[in-house]
C-alpha positions as CSV (number, residue, x, y, z in Angstrom):
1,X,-15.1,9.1,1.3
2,X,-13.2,6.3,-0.6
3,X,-10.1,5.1,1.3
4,X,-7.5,3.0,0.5
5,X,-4.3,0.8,1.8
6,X,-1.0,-0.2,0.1
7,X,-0.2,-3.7,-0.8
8,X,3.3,-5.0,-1.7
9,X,5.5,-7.7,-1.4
10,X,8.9,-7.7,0.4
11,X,11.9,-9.1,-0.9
12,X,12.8,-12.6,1.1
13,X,9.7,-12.8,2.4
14,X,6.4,-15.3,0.5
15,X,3.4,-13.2,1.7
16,X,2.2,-9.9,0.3
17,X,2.6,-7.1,3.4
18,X,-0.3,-4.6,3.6
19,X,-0.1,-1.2,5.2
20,X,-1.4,-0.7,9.0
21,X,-3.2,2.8,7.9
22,X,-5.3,4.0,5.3
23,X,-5.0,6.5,3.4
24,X,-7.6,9.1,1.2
25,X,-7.5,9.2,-2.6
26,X,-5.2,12.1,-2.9
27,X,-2.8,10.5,-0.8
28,X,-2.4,7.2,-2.7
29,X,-0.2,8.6,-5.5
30,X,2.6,9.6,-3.2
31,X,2.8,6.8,-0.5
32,X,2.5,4.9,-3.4
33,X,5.4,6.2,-4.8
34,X,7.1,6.4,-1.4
35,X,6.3,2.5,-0.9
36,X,8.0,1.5,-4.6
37,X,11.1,3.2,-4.1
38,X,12.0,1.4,-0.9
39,X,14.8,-1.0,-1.3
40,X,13.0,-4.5,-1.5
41,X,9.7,-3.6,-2.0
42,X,7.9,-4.4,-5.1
43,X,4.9,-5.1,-7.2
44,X,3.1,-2.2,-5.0
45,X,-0.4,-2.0,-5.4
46,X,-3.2,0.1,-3.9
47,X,-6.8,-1.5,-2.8
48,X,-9.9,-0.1,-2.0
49,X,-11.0,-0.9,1.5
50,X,-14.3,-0.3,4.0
51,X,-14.7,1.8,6.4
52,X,-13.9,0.0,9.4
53,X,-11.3,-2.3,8.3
């Protein structure tokens, strides 16, 4: 099974945040969505990860 995290940067802040969870492909679309409407977040982007990490 593929899985994935969000990755985005914050407004006022100079590093990129990354999500504490993973989530499955089906759910990338939404939290995606979720993440980009969220005052200061921007340039959201989702990134394949390992198992494990």
């Amino acid at each position: 099974m593929d899985i994935y995290r969000l990755k985005w940067t914050r407004a006022g802040r100079d590093e990129r945040q990354v999500s504490a969870v993973s989530y499955d492909e089906a759910s990338t679309e939404y939290y995606e969505a979720l993440k980009a409407a969220e005052d200061g977040a921007s340039d959201v982007e989702v990134i394949p990860v390992n198992p494990g990490e």
